[in-house]
C-alpha positions in Angstrom: 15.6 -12.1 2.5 13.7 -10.3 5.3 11.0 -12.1 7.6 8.7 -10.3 9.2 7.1 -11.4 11.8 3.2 -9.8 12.6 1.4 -9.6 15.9 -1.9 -7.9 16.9 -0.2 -4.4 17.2 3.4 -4.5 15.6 5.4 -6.3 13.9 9.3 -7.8 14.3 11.4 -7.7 10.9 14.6 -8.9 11.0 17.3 -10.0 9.0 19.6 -12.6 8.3 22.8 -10.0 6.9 24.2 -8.6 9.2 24.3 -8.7 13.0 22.5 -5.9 14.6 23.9 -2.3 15.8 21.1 -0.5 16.5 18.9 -0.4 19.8 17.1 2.0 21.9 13.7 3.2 21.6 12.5 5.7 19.3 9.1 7.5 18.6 7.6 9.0 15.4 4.9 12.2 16.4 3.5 14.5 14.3 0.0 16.3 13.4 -2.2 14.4 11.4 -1.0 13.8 7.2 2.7 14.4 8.8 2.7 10.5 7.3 4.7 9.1 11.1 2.7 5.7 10.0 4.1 5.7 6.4 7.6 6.6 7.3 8.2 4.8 10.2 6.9 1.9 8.4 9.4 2.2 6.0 12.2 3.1 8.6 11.5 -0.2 10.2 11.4 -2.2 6.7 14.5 -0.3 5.5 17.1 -0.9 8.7 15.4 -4.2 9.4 16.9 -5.0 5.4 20.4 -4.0 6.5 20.4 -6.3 9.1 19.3 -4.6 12.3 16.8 -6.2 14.6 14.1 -3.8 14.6 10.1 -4.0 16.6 7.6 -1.5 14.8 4.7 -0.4 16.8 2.5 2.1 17.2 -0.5 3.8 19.3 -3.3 3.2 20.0 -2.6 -0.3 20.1 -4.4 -3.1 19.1 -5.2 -4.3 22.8 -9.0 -4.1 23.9 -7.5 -0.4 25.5 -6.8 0.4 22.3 -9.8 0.0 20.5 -11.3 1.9 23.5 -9.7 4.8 22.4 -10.6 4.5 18.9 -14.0 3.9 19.5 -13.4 7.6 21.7 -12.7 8.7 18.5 -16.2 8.3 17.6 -18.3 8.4 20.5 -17.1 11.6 22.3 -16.8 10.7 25.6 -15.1 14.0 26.5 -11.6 15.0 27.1 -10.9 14.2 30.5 -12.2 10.6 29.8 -10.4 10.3 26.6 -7.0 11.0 28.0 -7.0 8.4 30.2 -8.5 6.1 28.0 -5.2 7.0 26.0 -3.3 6.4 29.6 -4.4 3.0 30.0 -3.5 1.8 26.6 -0.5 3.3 27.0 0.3 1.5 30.6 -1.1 -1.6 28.8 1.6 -0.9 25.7 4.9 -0.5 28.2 5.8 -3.8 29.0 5.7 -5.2 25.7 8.1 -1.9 24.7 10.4 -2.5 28.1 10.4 -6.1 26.9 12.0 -5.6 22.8 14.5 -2.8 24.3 15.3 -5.3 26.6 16.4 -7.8 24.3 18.4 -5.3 22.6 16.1 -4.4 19.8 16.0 -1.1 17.9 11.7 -0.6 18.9 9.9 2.0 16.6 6.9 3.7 17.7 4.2 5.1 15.7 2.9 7.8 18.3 3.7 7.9 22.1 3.6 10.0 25.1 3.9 13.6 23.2 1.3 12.9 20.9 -0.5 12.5 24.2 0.6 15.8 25.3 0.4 17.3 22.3 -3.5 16.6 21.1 -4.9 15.9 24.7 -2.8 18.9 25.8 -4.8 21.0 23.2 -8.2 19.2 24.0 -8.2 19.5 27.8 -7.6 23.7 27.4 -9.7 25.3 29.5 -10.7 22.2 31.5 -7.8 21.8 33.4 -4.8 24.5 34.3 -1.3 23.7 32.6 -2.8 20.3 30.7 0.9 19.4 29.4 1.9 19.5 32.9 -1.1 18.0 33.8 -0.9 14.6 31.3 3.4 14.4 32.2 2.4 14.2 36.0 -0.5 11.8 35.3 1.5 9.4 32.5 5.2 9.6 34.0 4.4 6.0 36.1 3.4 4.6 33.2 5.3 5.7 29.9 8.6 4.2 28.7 11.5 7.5 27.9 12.3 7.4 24.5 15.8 7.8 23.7 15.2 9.7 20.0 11.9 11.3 19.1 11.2 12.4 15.6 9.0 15.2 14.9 7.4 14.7 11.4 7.2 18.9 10.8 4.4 19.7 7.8 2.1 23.0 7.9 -1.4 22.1 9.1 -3.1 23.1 6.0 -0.5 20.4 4.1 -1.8 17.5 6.9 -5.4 18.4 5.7 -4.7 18.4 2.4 -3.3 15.0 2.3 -5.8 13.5 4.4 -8.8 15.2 2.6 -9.5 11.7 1.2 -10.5 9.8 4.6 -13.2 7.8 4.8 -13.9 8.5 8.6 -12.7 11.9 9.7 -12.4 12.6 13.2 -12.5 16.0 15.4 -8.9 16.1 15.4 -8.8 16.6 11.9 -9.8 20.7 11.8 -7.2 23.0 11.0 -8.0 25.2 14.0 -7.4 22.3 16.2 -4.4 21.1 14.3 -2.8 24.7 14.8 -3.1 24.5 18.4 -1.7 20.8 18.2 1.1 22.1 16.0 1.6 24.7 18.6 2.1 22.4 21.0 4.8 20.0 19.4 6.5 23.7 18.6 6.8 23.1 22.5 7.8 20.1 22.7 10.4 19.9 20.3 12.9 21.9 22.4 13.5 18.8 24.2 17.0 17.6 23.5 15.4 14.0 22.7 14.1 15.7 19.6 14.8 15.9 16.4 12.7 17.6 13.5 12.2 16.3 9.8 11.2 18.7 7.2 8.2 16.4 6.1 6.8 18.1 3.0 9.2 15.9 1.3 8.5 12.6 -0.2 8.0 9.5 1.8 11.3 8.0 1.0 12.9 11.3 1.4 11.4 11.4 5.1 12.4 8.0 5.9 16.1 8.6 4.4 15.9 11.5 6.6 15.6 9.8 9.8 17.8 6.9 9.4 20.3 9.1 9.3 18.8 10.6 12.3 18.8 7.3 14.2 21.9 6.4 13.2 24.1 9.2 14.4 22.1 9.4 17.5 21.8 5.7 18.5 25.1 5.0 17.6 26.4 8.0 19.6 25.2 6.7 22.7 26.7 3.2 22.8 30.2 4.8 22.2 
């Protein structure tokens, strides 16, 4: 039977069936309605059931930084001030990451550093020259390496479609913004650390997708 265990920004599920196999640090990015909450949920509840020892999480976190950021959501406080908003939570996040990789756990994140580079990247254009380069220079200190990042891959006119149904939309959620955000994880994703998941499938389709991902990956490491 699985316990899972729930704190104010992730959660630890393990297992009792087996002992674990898995551990590293992964990352789940994506525009918005890619679903990287919904399927690494499930990631996390479907290897934590096999027995591995796994540490969702996710940003912004649930720290005071976090709702900072959220609340710069809202209140447009403008993009130079929002991305370091989205710094500190993240400098705030690191040592409870560092701390579950440490202890040999298989951490899962729910948006991380690229989804930094990726939205505040397309926000700060035209405010500041080269902004990826700009928000790697500014976040390296303070940003843990993931070891596997999984790009969540859906057209941005899918994302809006799914998401059409939100209570509280936000200025990140315009199609001409999400195609320069989609641009930019085009980018990204040339990084060897990547891997891309055809996400117009189903949830469980997506999740299926990347524990196989995780597996071959993680597992090729510790060999």
């Amino acid at each position: 039977m699985r316990r899972a265990t729930r704190t104010a920004d992730a959660f630890i599920c393990a297992s009792p069936i087996a002992a674990a196999v898995l551990k590293g640090f992964v990352t789940f990015e994506g525009i918005d309605g890619s679903g990287k909450t919904t399927v690494s949920r499930l990631v996390a509840e479907t290897l934590a059931a096999r027995g591995e020892k796994v540490f969702w999480t996710g940003e912004p976190t649930h720290l005071w930084t976090g709702e900072a950021v959220r609340r710069a959501y809202h209140d447009d406080v403008g993009p130079v001030a929002e991305s370091f908003l989205f710094l500190a939570d993240r400098a705030a996040h690191q040592e409870e990451i560092r701390r579950h990789v440490g202890a040999g756990e298989l951490v899962l994140c729910d948006r991380y550093t690229d989804s930094t580079y990726a939205y505040q990247g397309a926000r700060l254009e035209g405010v500041v020259d080269r902004p990826i380069a700009f928000l790697r220079q500014v976040t390296r200190p303070w940003a843990v390496t993931p070891d596997l990042t999984l790009l969540l891959r859906v057209p941005p006119e899918t994302g809006l479609r799914r998401i059409a149904g939100r209570p509280d939309r936000v200025r990140f959620e315009e199609l001409r913004f999400l195609r320069r955000v989609a641009k930019n994880y085009d980018g990204l994703s040339k990084s060897r650390r990547y891997a891309i998941l055809d996400a117009r499938e189903t949830k469980d389709a997506v999740a299926a997708q990347a524990i196989v991902v995780i597996e071959r990956r993680l597992r090729a490491r510790h060999r």
